[in-house]
C-alpha positions in Angstrom: -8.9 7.7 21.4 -12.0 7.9 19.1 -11.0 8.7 15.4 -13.4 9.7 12.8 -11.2 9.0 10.0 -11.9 5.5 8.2 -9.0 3.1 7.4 -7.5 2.9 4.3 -5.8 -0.3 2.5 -2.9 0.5 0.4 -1.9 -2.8 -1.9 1.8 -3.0 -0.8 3.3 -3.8 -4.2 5.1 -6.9 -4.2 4.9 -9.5 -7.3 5.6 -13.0 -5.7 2.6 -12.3 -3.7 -0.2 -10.6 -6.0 -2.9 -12.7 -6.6 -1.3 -16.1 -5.1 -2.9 -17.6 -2.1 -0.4 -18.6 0.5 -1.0 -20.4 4.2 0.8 -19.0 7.0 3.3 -21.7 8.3 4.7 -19.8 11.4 5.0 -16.6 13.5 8.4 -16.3 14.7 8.1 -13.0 17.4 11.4 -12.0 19.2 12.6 -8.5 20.8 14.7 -8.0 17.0 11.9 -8.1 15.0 8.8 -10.7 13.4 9.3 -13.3 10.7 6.0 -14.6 9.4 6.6 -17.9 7.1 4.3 -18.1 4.0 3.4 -21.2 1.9 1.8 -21.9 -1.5 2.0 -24.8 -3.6 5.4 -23.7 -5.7 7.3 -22.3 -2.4 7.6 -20.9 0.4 8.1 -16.6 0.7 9.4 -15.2 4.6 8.1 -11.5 5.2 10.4 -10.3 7.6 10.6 -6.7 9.9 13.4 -5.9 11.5 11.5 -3.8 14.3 8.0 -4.7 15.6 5.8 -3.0 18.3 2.9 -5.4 18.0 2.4 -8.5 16.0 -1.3 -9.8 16.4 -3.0 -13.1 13.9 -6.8 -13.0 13.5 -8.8 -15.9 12.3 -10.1 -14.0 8.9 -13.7 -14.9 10.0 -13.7 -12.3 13.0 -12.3 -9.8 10.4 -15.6 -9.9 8.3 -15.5 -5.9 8.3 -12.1 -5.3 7.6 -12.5 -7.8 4.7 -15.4 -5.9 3.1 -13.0 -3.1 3.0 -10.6 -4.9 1.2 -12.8 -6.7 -1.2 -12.4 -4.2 -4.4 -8.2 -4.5 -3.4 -7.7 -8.3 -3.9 -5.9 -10.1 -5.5 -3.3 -7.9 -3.4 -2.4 -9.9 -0.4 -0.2 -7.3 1.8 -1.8 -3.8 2.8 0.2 -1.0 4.4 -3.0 0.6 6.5 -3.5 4.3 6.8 -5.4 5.6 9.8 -5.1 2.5 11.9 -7.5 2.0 14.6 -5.1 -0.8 15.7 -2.1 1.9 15.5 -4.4 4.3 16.9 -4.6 2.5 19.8 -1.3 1.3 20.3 0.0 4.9 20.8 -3.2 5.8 22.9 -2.3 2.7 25.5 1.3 3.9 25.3 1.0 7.0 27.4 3.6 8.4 25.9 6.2 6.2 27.3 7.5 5.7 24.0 8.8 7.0 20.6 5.6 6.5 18.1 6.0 8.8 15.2 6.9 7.1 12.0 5.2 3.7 13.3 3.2 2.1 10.5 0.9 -0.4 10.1 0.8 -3.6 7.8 -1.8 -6.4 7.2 -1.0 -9.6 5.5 -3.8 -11.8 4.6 -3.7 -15.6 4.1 -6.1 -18.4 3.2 -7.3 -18.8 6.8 -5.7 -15.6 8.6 -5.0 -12.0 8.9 -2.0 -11.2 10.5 -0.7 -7.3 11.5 2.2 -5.8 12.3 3.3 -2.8 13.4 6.8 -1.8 12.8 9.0 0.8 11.9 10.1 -0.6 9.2 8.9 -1.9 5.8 8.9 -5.7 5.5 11.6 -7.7 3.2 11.4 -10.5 1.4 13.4 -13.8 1.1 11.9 -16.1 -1.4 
């Protein structure tokens, strides 16, 4: 499963949450899909997938590396991530039991975590 290639961090552009810093308020994981509740100071923002394969919230200080890699990114806050070791993974411990292609990989970083999700969807938004 070893992959040479690095992973990249693309800013996934959304406005309401460039440059803001938000708190995570709740992980809500069911068989239909992930809603992850965000908080600021002037309100609240719900990123929502419809499909998700693997949900997984890291305190950001175990994610010291990962945040190096980000550092010349912020103040973007959500990060659609290209050659995924995580993802990488995923469809290595699958043993092809399942249908992988088009999976993708999405980071969201708060004030005190990092949350990913893999889904095969794009997130929404309800503000």
């Amino acid at each position: 499963m070893e992959t040479d290639l690095k992973p990249q961090f693309i800013p996934y552009s959304v406005p309401a949450l460039t440059g803001k810093s938000f708190h995570c308020l709740k992980v809500t994981d069911h068989r239909d899909g992930v809603q992850i509740e965000l908080t600021r100071d002037n309100g609240n923002v719900t990123v929502i997938f419809e499909t998700r394969e693997l949900v997984a919230v890291s305190e950001e200080g175990f994610r010291l590396k990962t945040l190096a890699l980000i550092a010349d990114k912020l103040p973007h806050l959500i990060f659609e991530v290209k050659n995924s070791p995580l993802l990488a993974l995923l469809k290595d411990e699958d043993l092809e039991t399942h249908e992988v292609s088009g999976l993708m990989h999405f980071m969201i970083l708060t004030s005190e975590d990092i949350i990913d999700v893999i889904s095969f969807d794009t997130p929404t938004f309800v503000y």
